[in-house]
NUPA-484704 format. One record per residue (C-alpha): residue number from 1; residue in three letters; x, y, z. Coordinates in steps of 0.1 Angstrom, whole numbers, padded with zeros to 4 digits, m for minus. Layout:
   num   residu       u       v       w
   NUM      ala       X       Y       Z
...
This chain:
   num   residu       u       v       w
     1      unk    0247    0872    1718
     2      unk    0238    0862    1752
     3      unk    0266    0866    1780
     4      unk    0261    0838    1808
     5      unk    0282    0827    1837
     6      unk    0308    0852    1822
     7      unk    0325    0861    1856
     8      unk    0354    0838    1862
     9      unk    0360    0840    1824
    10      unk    0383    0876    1830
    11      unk    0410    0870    1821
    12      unk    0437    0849    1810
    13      unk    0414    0824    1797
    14      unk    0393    0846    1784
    15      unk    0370    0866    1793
    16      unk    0335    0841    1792
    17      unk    0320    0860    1761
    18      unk    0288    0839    1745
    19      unk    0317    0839    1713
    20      unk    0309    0817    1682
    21      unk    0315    0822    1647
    22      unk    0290    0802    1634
    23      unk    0258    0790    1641
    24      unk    0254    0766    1672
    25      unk    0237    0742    1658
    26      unk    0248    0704    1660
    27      unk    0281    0690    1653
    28      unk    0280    0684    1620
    29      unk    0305    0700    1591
    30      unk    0282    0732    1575
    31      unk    0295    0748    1549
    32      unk    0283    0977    1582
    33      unk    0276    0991    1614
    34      unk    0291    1014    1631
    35      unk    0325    1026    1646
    36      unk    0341    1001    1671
    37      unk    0325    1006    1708
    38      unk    0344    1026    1730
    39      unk    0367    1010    1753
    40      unk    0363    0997    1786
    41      unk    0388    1022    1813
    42      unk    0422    1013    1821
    43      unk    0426    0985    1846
    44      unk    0440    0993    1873
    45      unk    0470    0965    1870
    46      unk    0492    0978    1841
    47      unk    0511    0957    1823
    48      unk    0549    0946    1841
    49      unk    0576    0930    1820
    50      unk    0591    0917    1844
    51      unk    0586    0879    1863
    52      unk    0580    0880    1899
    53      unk    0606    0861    1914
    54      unk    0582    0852    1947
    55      unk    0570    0810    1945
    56      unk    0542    0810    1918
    57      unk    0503    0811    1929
    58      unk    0491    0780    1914
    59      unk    0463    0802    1901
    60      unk    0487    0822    1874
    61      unk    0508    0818    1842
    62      unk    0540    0814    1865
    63      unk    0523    0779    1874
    64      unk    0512    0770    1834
    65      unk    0547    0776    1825
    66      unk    0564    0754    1851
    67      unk    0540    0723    1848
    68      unk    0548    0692    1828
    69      unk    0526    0681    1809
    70      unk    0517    0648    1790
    71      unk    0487    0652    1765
    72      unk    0482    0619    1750
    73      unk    0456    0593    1741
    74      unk    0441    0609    1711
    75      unk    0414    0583    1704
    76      unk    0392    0582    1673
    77      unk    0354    0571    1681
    78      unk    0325    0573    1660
    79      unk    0324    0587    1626
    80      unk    0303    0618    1631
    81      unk    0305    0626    1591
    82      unk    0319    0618    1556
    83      unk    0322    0644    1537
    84      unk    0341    0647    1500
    85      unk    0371    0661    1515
    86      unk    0375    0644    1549
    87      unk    0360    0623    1574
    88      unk    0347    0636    1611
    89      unk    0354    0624    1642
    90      unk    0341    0620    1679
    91      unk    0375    0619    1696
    92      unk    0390    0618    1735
    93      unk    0423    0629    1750
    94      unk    0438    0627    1782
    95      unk    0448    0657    1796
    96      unk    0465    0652    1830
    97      unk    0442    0630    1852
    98      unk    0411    0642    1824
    99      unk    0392    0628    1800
   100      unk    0391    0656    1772
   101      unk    0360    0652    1740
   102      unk    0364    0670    1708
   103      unk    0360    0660    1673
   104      unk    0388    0656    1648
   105      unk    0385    0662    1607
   106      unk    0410    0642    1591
   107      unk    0409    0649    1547
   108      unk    0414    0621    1527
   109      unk    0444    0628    1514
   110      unk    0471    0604    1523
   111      unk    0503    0612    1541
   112      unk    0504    0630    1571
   113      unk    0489    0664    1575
   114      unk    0496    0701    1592
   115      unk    0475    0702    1619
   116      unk    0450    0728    1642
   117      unk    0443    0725    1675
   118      unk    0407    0753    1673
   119      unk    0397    0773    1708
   120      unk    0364    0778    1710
   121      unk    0346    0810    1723
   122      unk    0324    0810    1756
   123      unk    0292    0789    1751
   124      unk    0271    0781    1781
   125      unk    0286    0742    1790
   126      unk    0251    0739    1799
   127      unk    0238    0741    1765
   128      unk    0270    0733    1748
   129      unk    0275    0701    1725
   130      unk    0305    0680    1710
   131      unk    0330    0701    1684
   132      unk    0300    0731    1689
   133      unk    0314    0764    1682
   134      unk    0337    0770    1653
   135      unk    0318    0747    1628
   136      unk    0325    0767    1597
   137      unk    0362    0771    1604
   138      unk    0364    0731    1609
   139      unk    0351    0724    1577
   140      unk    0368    0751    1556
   141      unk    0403    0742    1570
   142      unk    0399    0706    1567
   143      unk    0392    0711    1533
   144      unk    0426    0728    1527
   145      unk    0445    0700    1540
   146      unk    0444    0707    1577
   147      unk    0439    0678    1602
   148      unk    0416    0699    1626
   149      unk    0411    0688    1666
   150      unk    0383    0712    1684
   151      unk    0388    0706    1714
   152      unk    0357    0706    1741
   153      unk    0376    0718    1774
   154      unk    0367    0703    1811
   155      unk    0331    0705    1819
   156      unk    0319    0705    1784
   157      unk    0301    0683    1764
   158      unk    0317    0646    1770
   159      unk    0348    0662    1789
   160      unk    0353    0654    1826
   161      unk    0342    0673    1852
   162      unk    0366    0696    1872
   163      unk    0347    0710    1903
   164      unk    0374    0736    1903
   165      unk    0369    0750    1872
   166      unk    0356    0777    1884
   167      unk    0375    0789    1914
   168      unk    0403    0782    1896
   169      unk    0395    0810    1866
   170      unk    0392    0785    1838
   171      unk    0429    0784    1842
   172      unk    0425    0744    1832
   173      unk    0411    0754    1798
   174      unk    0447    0765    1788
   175      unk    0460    0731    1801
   176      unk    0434    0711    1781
   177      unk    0450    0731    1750
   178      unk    0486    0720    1754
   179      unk    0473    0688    1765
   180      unk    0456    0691    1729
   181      unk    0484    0698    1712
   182      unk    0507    0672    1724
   183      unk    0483    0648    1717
   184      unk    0476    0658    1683
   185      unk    0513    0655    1677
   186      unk    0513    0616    1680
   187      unk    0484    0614    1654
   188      unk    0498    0591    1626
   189      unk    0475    0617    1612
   190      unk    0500    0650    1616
   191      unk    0530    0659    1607
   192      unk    0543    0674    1646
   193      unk    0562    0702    1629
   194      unk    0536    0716    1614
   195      unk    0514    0723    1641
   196      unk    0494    0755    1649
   197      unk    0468    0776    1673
   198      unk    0436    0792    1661
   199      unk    0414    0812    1688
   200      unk    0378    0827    1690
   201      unk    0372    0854    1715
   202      unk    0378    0835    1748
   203      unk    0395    0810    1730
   204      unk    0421    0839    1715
   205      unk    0427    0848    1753
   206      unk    0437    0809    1758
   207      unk    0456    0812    1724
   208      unk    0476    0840    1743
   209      unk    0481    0820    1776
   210      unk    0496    0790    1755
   211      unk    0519    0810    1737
   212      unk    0537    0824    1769
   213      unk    0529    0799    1788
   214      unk    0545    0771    1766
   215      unk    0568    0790    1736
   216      unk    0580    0767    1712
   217      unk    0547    0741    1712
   218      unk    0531    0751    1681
   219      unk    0544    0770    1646
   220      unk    0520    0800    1648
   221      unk    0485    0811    1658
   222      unk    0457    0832    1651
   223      unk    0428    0850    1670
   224      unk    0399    0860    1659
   225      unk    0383    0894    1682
   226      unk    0403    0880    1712
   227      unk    0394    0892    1744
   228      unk    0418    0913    1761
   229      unk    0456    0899    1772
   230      unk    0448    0918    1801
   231      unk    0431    0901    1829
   232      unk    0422    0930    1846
   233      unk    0400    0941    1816
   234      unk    0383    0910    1814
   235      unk    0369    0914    1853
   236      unk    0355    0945    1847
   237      unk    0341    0942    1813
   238      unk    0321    0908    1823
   239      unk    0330    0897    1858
   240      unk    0322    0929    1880
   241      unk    0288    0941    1865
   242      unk    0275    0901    1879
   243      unk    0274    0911    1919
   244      unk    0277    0872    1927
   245      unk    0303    0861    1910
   246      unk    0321    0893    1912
   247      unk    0322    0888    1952
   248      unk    0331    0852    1947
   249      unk    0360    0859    1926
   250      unk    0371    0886    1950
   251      unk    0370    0861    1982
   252      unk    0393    0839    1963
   253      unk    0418    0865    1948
   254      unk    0411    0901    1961
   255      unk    0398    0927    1935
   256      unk    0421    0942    1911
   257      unk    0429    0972    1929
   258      unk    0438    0956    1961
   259      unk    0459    0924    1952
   260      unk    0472    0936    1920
   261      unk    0498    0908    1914
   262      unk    0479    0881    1911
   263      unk    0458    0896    1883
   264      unk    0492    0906    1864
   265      unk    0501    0871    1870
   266      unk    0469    0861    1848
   267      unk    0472    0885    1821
   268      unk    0493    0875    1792
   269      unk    0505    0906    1781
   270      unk    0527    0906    1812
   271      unk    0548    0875    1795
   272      unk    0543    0885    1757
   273      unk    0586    0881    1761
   274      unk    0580    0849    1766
   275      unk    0566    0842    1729
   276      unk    0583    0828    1699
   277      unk    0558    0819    1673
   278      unk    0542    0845    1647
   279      unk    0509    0856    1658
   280      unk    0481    0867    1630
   281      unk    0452    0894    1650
   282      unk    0417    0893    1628
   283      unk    0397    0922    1645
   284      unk    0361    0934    1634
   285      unk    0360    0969    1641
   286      unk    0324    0971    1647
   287      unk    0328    0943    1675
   288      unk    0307    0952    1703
   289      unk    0314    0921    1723
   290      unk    0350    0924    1723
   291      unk    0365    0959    1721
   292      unk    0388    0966    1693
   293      unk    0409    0984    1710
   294      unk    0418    0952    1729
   295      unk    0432    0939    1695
   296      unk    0453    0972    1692
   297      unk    0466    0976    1727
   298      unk    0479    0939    1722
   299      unk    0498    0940    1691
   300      unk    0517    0972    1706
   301      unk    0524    0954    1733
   302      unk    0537    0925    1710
   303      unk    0558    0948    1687
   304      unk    0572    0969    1720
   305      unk    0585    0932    1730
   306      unk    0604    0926    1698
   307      unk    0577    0897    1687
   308      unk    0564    0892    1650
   309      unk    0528    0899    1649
   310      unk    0502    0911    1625
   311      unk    0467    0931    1628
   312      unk    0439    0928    1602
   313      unk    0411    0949    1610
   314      unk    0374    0946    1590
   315      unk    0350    0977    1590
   316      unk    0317    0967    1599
   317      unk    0325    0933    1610
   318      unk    0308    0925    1641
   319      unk    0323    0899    1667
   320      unk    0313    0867    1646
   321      unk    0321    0879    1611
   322      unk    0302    0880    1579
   323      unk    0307    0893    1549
   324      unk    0345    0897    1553
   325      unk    0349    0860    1566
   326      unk    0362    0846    1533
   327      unk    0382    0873    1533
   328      unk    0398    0866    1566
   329      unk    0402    0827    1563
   330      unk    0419    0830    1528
   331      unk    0442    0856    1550
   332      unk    0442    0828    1579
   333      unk    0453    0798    1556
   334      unk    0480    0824    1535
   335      unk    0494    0831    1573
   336      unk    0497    0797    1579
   337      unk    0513    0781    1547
   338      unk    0540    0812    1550
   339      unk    0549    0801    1586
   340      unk    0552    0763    1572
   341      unk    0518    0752    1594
C-alpha cells in the first residue's frame, strides 16, 4: 500500500495511511504472515485525563466538542446501481458552509432502516473517486438491512474544497462525519435511533474523534486497524520521516516535544471519558500499516476510563483483511444488532 501526502494525517483524524479494505476500483457495489510489527516508541505526549481549562485552540478536540453543528440536506442524485437487495446512490450533504458527496445504499425493504455512516481510510484525493474505499463493507451491510452513507470528506471526489484542510490537520474530516450523521438522521430512510459509526484505519482515528468529541450522536461504532488515538504516534509514524511536511506541520503547531498540549489536545485518548457508546476494536495482528499495538494500548485506555469496549484480534490478517473478513463482519453486524443499531 502506497503512503502519500501522509503528514498532516497524525493524528486525531488519522494518521493519512493509503487504508482500504477493498479494491479501489469504481464505485459500484462488488461483492498468514508473521507476528504483528513492532511498535513505533512512546510519544513523547502521554496521555492526560484531564481537560485543559485554558480557551480551546481551534485546531483540537476542545473546539470539535464546543461547535454546533447542523448537518443537513441529504440529497439523493443519480442511481449509481440496482442491485437485488438495494438501490445505490450518488448523494450531497451540507456540512457547515460545505457541500459534502458520498453515496447512500438504501435496501428495498420498506420501513425505515438502522443506519451507517462508513469512514473511509487515507486514499490519495487526487486519485480518489465517489463512495471509493470501503466498497465490500457497503454492499454487505446494505444487504443486512443497513441504510449505508460513505461519506467523501472535503477535498474529495465531488466534495468542496477547503484550502485549509491541510493546515488545519484534517480536523474538518471529523466535522464532515457529525455533519453525516445528523443528516442521515432526517432520511425518511432511517430510523434516528438506530444510528451507528464504522471506521477504516484513518477513518477509525475520526471514529474516535466523534465519539469524544460528540458522545451521545450515534448507538455504537466499530474500527477496523485504527490508527493510533494518540496524535503523537501518528506524527512520527507518517508525518516526521516526510522532511516537508514534517517542517510545515511544526511552523504551524511546534513539534511534539516542544508544544506538547496541543498534540494532547488532538489525540483522543486524552477524552476517552468523554465517551458513551460501545465501541467494537477489529485488529489484524500481522498489520504492518497500522501497529497492533495501537489497537491494545487503546482499549486499555478505554477500560482504565470505565467505557465498554471490545478487542478482536485476527492472526495473519494484514491491514485490509482477507481470509478472516467474513469472520469479522458477521462479528461487526452481531455487535451491532446487540447494541440495537
Amino acid at each position: 500500500m502506497k503512503l502519500r501526502r501522509l503528514g498532516f494525517v497524525a493524528l486525531v483524524l488519522s494518521a493519512a495511511v493509503a487504508c482500504s479494505s477493498t479494491p479501489t476500483a469504481d464505485p459500484t457495489p462488488s461483492p498468514p504472515p508473521s507476528t504483528a510489527p513492532t511498535a513505533p516508541a512512546p510519544s513523547s505526549a502521554p496521555p492526560s485525563s484531564s481537560t485543559p481549562s485554558t480557551p480551546a485552540d481551534p485546531v483540537s478536540l476542545q473546539a470539535l466538542m464546543a461547535k454546533k453543528y447542523d448537518g443537513r440536506d441529504l440529497r439523493p442524485g443519480r442511481v449509481l446501481a440496482r442491485t437485488d437487495a438495494y438501490t445505490r446512490y450518488y448523494v450531497t450533504y451540507a456540512s457547515g458552509k460545505l457541500t459534502i458527496s458520498g453515496i447512500l445504499n438504501v435496501p428495498l425493504t420498506p420501513g425505515r432502516h438502522p443506519a451507517l455512516v462508513l469512514n473511509h481510510g487515507y486514499i490519495d484525493p487526487a486519485v480518489y473517486t465517489n463512495g471509493r474505499g470501503l466498497m465490500r463493507e457497503q454492499d454487505y451491510l446494505a444487504r443486512r438491512g443497513y441504510v449505508v452513507l460513505h461519506t467523501d470528506y472535503r477535498n474529495h471526489a465531488q466534495s468542496s474544497k477547503d484550502p485549509q484542510s491541510e493546515v488545519n490537520v484534517r480536523l474538518g474530516y471529523t466535522e464532515d462525519v457529525i455533519n453525516a450523521v445528523l443528516a442521515l438522521k432526517a432520511s425518511p430512510y432511517v430510523d434516528p435511533q438506530r444510528v451507528g459509526l464504522f471506521g477504516r484505519s484513518m477513518g477509525g482515528g475520526i471514529t474516535y474523534n466523534v465519539l469524544v468529541a460528540q458522545p451521545g450522536l450515534v448507538k455504537a461504532a466499530v474500527v477496523y486497524a485504527a490508527v493510533s488515538s494518540n496524535a503523537v504516534d501518528n506524527f512520527n509514524r507518517w508525518t516526521r520521516p516526510e522532511p516537508e511536511i514534517a517542517a510545515a506541520v511544526i511552523r504551524a503547531h511546534g513539534d511534539p516535544a516542544k508544544n506538547p498540549a496541543f498534540w494532547r489536545n488532538l489525540s483522543a485518548v486524552n477524552f476517552f471519558d468523554r465517551i458513551t457508546e460501545p465501541l467494537l476494536i477489529q485488529q489484524g495482528l500481522a498489520d504492518s500499516t497500522c501497529p497492533p499495538i495501537w489497537a491494545q494500548q487503546t482499549l486499555t485506555a478505554l477500560k482504565k476510563a470505565g467505557k465498554q469496549a471490545t478487542l478482536h484480534t485476527y492472526p495473519g490478517e494484514e491491514h485490509a483483511f482477507a481470509g478472516a473478513w467474513p469472520t469479522s463482519m458477521a462479528r461487526t453486524v452481531a455487535f451491532l444488532k446487540q447494541q440495537g443499531v
